[in-house]
gemmi code that builds the backbone of each chain (N, CA, C; Angstrom):
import gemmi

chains = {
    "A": [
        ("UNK", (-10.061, 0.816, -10.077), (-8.857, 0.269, -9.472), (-7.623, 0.986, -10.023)),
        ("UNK", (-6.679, 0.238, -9.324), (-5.383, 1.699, -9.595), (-4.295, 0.882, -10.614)),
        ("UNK", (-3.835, 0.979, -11.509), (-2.762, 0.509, -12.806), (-1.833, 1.072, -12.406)),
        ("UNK", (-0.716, 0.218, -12.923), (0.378, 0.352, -13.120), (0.982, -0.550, -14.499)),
        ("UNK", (1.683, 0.911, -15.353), (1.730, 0.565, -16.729), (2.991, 0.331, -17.035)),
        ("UNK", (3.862, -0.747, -17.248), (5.006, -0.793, -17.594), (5.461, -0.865, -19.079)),
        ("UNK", (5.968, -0.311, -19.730), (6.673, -1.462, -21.351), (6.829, -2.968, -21.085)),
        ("UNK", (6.267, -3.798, -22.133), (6.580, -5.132, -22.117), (8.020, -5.566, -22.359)),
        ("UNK", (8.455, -4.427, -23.073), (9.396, -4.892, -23.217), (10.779, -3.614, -23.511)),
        ("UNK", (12.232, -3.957, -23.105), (13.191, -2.879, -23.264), (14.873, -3.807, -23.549)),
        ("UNK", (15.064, -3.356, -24.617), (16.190, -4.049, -24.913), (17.596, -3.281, -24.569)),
        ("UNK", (18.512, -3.554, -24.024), (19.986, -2.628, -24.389), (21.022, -3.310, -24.529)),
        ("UNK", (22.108, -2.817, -25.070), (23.159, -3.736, -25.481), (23.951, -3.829, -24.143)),
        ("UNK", (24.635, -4.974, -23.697), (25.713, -4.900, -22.777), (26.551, -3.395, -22.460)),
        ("UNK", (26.702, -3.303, -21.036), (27.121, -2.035, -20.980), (26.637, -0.562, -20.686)),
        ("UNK", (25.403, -0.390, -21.787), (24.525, 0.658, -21.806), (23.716, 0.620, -20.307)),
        ("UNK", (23.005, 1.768, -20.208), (21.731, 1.829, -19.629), (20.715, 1.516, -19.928)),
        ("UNK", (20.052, 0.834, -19.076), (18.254, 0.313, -19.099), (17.088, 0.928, -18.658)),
        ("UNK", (16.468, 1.803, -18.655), (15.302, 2.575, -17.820), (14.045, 1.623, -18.397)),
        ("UNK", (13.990, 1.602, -16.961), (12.171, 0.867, -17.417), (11.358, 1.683, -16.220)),
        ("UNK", (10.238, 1.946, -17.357), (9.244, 2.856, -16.122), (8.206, 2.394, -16.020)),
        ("UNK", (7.804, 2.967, -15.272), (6.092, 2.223, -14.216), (5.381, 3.451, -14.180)),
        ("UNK", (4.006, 3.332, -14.709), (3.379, 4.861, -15.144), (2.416, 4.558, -13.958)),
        ("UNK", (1.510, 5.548, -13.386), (0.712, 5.682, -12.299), (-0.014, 6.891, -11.985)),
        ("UNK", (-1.283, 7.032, -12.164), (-1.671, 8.364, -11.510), (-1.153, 9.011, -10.574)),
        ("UNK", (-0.445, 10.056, -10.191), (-0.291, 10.604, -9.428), (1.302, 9.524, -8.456)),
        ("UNK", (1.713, 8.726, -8.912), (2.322, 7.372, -8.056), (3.676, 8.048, -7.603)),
        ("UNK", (3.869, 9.711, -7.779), (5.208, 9.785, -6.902), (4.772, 10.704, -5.842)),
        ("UNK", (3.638, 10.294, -5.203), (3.092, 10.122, -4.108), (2.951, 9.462, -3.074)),
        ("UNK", (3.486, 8.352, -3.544), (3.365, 7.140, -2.920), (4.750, 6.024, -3.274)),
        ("UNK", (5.270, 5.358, -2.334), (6.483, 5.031, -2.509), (6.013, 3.554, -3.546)),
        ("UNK", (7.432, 3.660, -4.233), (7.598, 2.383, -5.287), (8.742, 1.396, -4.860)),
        ("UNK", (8.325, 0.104, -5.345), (8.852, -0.839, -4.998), (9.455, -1.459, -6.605)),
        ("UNK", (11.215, -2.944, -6.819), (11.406, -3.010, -7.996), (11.254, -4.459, -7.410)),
        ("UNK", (10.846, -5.204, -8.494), (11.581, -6.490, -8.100), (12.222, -7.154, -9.848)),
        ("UNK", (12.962, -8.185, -9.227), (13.515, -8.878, -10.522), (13.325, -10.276, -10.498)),
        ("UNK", (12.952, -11.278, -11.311), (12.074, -12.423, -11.175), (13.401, -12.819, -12.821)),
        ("UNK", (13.663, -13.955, -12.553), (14.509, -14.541, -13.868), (13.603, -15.980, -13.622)),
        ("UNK", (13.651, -16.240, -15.085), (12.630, -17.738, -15.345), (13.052, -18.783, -14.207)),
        ("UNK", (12.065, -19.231, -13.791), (11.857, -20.589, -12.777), (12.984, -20.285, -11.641)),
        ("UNK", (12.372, -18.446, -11.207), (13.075, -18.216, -9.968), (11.492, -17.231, -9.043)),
        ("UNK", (11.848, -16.771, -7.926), (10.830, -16.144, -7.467), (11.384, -14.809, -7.514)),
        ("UNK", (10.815, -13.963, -7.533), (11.021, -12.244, -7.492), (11.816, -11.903, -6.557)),
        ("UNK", (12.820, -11.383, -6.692), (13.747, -10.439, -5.612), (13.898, -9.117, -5.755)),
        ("UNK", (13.604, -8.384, -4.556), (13.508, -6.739, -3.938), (14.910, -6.228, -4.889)),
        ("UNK", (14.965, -5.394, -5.707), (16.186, -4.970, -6.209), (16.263, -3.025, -5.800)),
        ("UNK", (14.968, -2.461, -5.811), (15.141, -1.378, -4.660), (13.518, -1.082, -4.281)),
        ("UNK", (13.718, -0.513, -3.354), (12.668, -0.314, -2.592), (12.458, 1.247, -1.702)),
        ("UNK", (11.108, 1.638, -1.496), (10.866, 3.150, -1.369), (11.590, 4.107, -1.890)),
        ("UNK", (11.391, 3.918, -3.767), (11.529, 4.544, -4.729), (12.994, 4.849, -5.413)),
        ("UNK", (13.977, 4.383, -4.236), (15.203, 4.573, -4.434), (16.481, 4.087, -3.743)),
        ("UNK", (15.868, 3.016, -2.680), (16.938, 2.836, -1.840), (17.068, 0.974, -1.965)),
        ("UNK", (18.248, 0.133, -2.198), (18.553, -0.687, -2.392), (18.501, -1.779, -1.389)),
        ("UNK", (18.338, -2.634, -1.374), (18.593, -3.597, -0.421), (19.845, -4.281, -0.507)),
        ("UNK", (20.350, -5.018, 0.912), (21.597, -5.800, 0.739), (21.755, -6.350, -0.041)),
        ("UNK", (23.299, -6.299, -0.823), (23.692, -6.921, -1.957), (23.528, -6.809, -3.218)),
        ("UNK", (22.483, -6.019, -3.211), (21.602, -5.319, -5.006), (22.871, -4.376, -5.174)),
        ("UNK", (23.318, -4.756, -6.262), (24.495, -4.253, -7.027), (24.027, -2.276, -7.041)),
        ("UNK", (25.355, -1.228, -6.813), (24.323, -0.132, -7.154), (24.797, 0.168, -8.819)),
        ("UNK", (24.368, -0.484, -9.205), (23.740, -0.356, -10.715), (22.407, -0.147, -11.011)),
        ("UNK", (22.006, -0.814, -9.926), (20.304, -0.729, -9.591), (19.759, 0.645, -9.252)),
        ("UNK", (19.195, 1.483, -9.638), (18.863, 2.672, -8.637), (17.184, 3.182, -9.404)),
        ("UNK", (16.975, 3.747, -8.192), (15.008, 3.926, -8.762), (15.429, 5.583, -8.534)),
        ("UNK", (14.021, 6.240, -9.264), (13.414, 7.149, -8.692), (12.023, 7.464, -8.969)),
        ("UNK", (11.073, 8.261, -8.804), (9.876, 8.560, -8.790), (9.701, 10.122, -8.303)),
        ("UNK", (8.420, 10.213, -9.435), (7.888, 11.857, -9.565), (6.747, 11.930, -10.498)),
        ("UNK", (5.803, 12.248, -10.333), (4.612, 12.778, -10.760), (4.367, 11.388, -11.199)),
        ("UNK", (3.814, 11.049, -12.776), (3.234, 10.234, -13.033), (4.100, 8.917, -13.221)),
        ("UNK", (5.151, 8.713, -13.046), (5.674, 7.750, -13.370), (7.048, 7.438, -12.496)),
        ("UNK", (7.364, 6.579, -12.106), (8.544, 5.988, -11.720), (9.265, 4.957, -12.767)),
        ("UNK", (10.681, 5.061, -12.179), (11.956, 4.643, -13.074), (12.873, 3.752, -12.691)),
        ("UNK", (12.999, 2.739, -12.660), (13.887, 2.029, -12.372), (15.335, 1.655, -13.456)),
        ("UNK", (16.087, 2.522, -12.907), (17.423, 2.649, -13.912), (18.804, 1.529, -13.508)),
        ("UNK", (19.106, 0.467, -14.444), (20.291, -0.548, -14.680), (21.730, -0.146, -15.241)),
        ("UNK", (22.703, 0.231, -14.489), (23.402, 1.162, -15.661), (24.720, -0.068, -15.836)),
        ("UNK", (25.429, 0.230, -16.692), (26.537, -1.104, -16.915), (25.672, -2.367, -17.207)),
        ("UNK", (24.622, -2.762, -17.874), (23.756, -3.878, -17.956), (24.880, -5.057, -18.369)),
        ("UNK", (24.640, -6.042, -17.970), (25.260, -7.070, -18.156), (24.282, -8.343, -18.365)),
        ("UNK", (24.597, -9.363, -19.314), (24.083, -10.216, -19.540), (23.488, -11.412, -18.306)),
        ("UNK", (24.037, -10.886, -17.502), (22.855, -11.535, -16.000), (21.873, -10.904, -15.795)),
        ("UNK", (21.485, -9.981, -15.777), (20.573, -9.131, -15.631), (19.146, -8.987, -16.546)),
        ("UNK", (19.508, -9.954, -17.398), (18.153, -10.008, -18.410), (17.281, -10.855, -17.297)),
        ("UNK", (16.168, -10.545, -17.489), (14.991, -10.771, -16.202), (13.702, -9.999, -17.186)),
        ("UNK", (12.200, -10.335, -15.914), (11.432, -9.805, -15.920), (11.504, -8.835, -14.920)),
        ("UNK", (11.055, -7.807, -14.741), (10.913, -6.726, -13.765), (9.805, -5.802, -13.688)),
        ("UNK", (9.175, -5.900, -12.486), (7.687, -5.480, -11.937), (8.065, -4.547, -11.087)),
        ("UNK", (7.050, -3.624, -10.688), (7.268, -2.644, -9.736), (6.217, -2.550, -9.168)),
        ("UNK", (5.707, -2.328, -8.027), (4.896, -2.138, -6.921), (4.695, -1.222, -5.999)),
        ("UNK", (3.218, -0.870, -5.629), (3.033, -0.097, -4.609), (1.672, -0.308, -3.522)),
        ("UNK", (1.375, 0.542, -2.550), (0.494, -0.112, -1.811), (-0.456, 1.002, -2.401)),
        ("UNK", (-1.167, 0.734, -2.491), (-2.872, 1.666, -3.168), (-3.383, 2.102, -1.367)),
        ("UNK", (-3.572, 2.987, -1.037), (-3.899, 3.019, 0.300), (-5.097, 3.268, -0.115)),
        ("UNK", (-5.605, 4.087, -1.056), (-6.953, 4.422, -1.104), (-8.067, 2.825, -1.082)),
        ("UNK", (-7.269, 1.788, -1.555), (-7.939, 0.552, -1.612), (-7.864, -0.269, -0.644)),
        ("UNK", (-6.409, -0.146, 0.058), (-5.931, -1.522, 1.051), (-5.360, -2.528, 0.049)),
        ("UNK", (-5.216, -2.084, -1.099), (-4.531, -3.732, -1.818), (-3.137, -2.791, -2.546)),
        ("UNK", (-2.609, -4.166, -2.760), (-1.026, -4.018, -3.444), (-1.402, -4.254, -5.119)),
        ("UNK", (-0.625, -2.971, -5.868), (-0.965, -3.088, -7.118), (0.634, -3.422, -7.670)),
        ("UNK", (0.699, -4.633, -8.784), (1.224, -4.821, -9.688), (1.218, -4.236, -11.059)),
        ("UNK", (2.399, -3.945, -11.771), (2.681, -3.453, -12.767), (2.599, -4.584, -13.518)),
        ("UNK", (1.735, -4.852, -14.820), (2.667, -6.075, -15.804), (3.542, -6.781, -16.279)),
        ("UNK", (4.636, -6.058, -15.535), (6.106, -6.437, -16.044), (6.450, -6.083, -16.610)),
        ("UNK", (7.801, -5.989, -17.134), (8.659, -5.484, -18.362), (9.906, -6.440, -18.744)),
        ("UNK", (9.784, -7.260, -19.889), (11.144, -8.160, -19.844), (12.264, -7.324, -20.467)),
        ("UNK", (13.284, -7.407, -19.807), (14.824, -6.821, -20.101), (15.600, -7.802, -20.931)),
        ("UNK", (15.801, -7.334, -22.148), (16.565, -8.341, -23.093), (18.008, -7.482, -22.753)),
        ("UNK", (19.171, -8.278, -22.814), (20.621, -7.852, -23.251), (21.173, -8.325, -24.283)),
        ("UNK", (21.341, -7.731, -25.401), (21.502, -7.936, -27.010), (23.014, -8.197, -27.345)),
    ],
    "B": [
        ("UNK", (19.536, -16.331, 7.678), (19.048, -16.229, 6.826), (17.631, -16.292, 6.607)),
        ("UNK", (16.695, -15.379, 6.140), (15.121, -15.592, 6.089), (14.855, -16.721, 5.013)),
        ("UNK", (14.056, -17.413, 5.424), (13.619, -18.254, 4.404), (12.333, -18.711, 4.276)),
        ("UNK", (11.265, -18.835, 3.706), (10.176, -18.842, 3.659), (9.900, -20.500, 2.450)),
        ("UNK", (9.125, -21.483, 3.300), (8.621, -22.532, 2.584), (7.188, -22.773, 2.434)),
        ("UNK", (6.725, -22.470, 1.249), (5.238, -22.882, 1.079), (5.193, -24.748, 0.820)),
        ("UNK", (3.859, -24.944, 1.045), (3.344, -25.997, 0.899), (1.744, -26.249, 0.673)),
        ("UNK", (1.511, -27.452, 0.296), (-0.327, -27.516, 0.084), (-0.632, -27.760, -1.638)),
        ("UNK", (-0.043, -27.035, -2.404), (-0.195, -26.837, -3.105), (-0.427, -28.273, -3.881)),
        ("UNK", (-1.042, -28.200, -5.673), (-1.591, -29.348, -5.767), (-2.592, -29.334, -6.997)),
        ("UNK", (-3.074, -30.564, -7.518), (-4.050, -30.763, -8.776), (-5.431, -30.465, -7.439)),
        ("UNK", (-6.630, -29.634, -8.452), (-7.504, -29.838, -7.314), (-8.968, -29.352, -8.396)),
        ("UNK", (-9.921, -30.641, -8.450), (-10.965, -30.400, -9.369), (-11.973, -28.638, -8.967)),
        ("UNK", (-12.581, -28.462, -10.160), (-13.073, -26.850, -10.056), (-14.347, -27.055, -8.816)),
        ("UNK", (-14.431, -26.055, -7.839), (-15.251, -25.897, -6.736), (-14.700, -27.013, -5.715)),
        ("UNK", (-13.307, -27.029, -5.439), (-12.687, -27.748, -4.676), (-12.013, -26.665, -3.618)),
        ("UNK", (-11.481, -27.514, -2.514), (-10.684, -26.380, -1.321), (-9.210, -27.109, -1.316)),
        ("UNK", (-8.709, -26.046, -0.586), (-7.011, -26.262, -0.919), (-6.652, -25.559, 0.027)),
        ("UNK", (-5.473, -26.181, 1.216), (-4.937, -24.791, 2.002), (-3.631, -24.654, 1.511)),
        ("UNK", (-2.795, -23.881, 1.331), (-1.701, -23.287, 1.381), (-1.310, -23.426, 2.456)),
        ("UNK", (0.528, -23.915, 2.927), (0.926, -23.065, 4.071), (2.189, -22.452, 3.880)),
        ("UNK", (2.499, -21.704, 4.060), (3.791, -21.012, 4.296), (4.907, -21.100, 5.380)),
        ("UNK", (6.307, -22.041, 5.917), (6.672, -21.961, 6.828), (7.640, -20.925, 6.778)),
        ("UNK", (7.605, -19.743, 8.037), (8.933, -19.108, 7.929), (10.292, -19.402, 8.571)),
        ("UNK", (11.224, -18.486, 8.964), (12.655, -18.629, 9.805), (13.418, -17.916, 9.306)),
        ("UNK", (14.142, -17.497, 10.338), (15.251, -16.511, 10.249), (14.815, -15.328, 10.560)),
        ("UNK", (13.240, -14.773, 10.809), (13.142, -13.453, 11.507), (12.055, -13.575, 12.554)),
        ("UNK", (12.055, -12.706, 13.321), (10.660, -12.865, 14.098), (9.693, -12.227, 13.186)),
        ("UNK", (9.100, -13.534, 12.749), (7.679, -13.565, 12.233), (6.689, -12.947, 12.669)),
        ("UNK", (6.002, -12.579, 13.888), (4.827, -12.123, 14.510), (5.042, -10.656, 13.721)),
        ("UNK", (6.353, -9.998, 13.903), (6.370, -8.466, 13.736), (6.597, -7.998, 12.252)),
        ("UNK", (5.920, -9.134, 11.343), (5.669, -8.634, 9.750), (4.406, -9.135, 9.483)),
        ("UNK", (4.024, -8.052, 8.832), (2.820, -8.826, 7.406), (3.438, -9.420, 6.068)),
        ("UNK", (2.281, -10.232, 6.035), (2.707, -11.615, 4.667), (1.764, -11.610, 4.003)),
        ("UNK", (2.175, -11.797, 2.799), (1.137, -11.288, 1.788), (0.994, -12.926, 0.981)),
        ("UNK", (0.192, -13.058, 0.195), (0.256, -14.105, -0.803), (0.123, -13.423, -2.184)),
        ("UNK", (0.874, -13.675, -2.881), (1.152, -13.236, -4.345), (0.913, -14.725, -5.248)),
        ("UNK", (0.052, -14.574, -6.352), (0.510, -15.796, -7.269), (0.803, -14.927, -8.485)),
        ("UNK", (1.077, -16.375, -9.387), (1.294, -16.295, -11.019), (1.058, -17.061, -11.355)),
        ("UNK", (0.632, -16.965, -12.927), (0.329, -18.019, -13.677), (1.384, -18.165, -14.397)),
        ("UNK", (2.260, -19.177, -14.555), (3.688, -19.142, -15.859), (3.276, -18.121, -16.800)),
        ("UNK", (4.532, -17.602, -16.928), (4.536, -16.307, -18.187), (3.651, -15.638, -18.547)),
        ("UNK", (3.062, -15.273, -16.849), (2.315, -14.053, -16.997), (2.720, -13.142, -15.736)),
        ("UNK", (2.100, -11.918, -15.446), (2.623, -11.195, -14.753), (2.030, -11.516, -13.323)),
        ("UNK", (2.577, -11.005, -12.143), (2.401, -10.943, -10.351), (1.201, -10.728, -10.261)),
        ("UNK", (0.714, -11.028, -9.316), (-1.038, -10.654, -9.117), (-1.102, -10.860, -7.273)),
        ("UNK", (-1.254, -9.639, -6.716), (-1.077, -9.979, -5.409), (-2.960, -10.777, -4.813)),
        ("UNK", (-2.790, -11.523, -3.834), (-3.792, -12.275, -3.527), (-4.308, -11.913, -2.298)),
        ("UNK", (-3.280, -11.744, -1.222), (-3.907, -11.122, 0.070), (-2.593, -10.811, 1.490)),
        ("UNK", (-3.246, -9.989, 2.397), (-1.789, -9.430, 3.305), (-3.191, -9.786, 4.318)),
        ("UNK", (-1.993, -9.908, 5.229), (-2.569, -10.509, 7.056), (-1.206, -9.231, 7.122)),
        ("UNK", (-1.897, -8.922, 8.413), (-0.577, -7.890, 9.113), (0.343, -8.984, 10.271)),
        ("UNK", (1.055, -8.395, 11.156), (1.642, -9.376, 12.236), (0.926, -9.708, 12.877)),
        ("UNK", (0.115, -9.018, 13.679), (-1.075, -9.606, 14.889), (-1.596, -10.322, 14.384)),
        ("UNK", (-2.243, -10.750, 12.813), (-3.342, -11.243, 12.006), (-4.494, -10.735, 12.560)),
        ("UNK", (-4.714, -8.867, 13.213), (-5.500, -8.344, 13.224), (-6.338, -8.362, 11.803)),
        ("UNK", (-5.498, -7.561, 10.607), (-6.116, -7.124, 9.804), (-5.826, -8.006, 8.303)),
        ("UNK", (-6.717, -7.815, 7.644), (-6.469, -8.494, 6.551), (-7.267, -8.307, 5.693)),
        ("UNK", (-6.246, -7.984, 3.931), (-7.133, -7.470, 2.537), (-6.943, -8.321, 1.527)),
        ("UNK", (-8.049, -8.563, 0.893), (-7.869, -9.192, -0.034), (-8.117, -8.775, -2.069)),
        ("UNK", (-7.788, -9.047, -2.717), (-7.584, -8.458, -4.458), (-9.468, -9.276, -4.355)),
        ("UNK", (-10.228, -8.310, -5.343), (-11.251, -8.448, -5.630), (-11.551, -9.895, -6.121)),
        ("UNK", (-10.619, -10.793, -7.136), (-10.871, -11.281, -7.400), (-10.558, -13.143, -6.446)),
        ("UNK", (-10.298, -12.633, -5.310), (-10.682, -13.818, -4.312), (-11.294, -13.656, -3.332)),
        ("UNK", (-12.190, -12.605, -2.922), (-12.276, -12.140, -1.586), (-13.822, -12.575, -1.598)),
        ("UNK", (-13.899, -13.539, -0.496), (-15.545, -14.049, 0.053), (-14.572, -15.710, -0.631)),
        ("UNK", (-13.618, -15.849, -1.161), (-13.751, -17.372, -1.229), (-12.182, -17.644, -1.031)),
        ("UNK", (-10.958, -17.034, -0.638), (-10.213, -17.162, 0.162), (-9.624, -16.405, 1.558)),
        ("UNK", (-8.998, -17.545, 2.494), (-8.507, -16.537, 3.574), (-7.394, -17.235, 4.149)),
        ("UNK", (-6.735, -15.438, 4.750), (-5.849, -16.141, 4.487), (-5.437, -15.387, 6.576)),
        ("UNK", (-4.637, -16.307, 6.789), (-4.366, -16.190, 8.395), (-3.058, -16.825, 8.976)),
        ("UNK", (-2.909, -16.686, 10.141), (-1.379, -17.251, 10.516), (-1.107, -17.753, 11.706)),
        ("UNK", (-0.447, -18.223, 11.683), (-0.098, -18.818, 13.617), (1.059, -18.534, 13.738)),
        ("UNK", (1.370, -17.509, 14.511), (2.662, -16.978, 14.945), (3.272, -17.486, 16.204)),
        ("UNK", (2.827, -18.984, 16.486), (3.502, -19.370, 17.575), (4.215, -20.735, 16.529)),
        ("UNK", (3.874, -20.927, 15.828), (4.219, -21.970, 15.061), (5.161, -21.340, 13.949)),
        ("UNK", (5.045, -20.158, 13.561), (5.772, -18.861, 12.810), (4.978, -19.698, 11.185)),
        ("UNK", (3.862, -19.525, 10.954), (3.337, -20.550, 9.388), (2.296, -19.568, 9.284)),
        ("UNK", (2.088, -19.169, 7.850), (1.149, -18.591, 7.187), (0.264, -19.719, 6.271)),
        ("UNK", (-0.708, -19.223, 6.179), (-1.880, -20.153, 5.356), (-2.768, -19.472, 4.469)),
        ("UNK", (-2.839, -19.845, 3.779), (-4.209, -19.242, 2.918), (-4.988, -20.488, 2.447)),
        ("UNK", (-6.297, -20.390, 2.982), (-7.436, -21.523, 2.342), (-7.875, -20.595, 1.796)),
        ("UNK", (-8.692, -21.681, 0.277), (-8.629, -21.442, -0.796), (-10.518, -22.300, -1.026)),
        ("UNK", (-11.449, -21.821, -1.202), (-12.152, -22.310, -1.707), (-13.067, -21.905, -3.010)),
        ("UNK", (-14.397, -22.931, -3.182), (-14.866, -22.861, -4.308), (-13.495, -22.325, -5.503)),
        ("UNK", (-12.688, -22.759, -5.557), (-11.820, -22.830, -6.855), (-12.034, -22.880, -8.397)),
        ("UNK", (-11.628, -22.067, -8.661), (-12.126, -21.753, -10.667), (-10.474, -22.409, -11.296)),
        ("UNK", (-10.735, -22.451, -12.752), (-9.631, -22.635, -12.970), (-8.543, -21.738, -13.060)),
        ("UNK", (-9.290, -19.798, -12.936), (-8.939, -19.177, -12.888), (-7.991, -18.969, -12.057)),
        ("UNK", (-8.005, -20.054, -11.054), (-6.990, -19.843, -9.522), (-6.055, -20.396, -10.060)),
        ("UNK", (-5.976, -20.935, -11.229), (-4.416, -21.927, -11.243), (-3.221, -20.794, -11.736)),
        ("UNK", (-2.455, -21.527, -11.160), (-1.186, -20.206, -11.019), (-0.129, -21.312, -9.749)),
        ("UNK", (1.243, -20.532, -9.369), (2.358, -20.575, -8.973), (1.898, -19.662, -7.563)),
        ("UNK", (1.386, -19.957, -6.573), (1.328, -19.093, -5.011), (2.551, -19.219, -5.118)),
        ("UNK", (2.941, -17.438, -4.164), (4.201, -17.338, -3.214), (3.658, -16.517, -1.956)),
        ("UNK", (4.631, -16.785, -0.693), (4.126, -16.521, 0.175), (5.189, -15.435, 0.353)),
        ("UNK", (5.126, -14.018, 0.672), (6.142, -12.844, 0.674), (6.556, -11.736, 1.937)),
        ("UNK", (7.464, -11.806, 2.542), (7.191, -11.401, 4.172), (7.666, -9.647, 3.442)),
        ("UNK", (6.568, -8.560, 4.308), (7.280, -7.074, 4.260), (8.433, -7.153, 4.915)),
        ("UNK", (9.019, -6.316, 4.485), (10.322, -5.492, 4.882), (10.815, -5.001, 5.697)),
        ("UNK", (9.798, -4.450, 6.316), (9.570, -3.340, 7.515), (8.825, -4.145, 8.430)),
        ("UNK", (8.997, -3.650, 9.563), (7.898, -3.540, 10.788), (6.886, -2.878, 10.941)),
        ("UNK", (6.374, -2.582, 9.871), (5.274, -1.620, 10.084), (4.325, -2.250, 9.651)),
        ("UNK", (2.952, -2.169, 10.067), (1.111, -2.889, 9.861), (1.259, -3.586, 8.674)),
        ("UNK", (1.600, -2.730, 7.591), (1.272, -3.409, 6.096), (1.581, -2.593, 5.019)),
        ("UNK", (2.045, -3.174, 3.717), (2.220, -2.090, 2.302), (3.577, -2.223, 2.682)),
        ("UNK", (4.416, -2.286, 3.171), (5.546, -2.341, 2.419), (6.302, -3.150, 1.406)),
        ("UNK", (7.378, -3.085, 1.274), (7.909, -3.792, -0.101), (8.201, -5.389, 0.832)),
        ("UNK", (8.381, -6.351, -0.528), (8.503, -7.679, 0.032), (10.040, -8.072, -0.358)),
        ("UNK", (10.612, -8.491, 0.925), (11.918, -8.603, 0.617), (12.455, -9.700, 0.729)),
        ("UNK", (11.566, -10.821, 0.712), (11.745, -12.216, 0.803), (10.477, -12.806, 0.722)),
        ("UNK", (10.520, -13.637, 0.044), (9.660, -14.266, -0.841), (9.786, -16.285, -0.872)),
        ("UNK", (9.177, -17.165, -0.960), (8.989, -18.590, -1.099), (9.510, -19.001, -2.071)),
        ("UNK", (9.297, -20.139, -2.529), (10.058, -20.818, -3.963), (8.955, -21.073, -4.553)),
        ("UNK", (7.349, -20.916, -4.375), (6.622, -21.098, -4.845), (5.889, -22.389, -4.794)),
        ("UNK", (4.303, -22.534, -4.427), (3.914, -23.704, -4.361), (2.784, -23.928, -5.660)),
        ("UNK", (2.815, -24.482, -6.566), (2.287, -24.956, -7.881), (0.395, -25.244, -7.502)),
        ("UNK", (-0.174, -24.402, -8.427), (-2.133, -25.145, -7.937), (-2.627, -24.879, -9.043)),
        ("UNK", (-3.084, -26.091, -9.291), (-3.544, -26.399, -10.675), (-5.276, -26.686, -10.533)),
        ("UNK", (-5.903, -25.894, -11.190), (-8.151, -26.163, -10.630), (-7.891, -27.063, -12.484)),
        ("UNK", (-8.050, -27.705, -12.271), (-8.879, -28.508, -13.697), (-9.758, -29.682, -13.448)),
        ("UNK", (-10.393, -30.027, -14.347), (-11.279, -31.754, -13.939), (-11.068, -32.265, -14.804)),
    ],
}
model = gemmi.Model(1)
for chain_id, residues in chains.items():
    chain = gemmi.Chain(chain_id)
    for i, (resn, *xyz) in enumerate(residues, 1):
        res = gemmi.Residue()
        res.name, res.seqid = resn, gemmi.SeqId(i, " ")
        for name, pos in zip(("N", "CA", "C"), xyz):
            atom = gemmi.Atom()
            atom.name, atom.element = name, gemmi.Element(name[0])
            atom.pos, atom.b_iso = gemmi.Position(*pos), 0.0
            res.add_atom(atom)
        chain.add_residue(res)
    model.add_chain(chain)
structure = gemmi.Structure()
structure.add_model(model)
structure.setup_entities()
């Protein structure tokens, strides 16, 4: 089956930049998905096909992807923004949708 | 506004059945696939299964497939997933998640449920 490897965890101070990546065989082959999930909420699309944002996602938000790994980059982090954050893609070779473990974003 | 409401959800002893439903609104429903995603609190996403729009096609994650399914009525615009022989392994937080796109299936989910709670214990 196909993984997707995130850090559990990535801290930055207010302000700074956040990169959290999503490791994958071969996965900038195949488009990536971000979402952001904050406790006792459901996951929201923050960008999608590797780089492009959806309505209202601040562009602080911005992805990209290449060879083994994709990136989902937070720049100006602000203390709303601490969340969990997963990234996704469709496995075509399988027919199923693979999840990353997550990565929780602390703001210090 | 899209909005997506699950329901069903519930305490339900081990080798028990359970349906899920999902109501949608705010898009035409027929022309997306919907996936079911759960979680277990403070653990990570685990996708469960995608119906396309027609509810031609449909895949499911290894670890439910032969004992859930999942299907839709697009005149009623409601997704469902029944759920049987249940482990406790099934307990987790279902969400029901509409793609993005108009296209068959695999795309990103850009609206998502509030989550319906299923608990397998005896």
């Amino acid at each position: 089956s196909y993984v997707l490897t995130q850090p559990p965890s990535v801290s930055v101070a207010p302000g700074q930049t956040a990169r959290i990546t999503c490791g994958g065989t071969n996965i900038g082959s195949t488009s990536v998905h971000w979402y952001q999930q904050k406790p006792g909420q459901a996951p929201v699309l923050v960008v999608y096909d590797d780089d492009d944002r959806p309505s209202g996602i601040p562009e602080r938000f911005s992805g990209s992807n290449s060879g083994n790994t994709a990136t989902l980059t937070i720049s100006k982090v602000e203390a709303g923004d601490e969340a969990d954050f997963y990234c996704h893609v469709w496995h075509s070779a399988t027919d199923h949708v693979v999840f990353g473990g997550g990565t929780k974003l602390t703001v210090l | 506004e899209m909005q997506l409401l699950e329901s069903g959800g519930g305490f339900i002893e081990p080798g028990g059945s359970l349906r899920l439903s999902c109501g949608a609104s705010g898009f035409t429903f027929s022309r997306h696939a919907m996936s079911w995603v759960r979680q277990v609190p403070g653990k990570g996403l685990e996708w469960v299964s995608v119906i396309t729009g027609s509810g031609a096609l449909t895949y499911y994650a290894d670890s439910v497939k032969g004992r859930f399914t999942i299907s839709r009525d697009n005149s009623k615009d409601i997704l469902y997933l029944q759920m049987n022989s249940l482990t406790a392994e099934d307990t987790a937080i279902y969400y029901c998640a509409k793609d993005r796109d108009t296209l068959a299936y695999g795309d990103s989910f850009d609206s998502w449920g509030q989550g319906t709670q299923v608990t397998v214990s005896s």
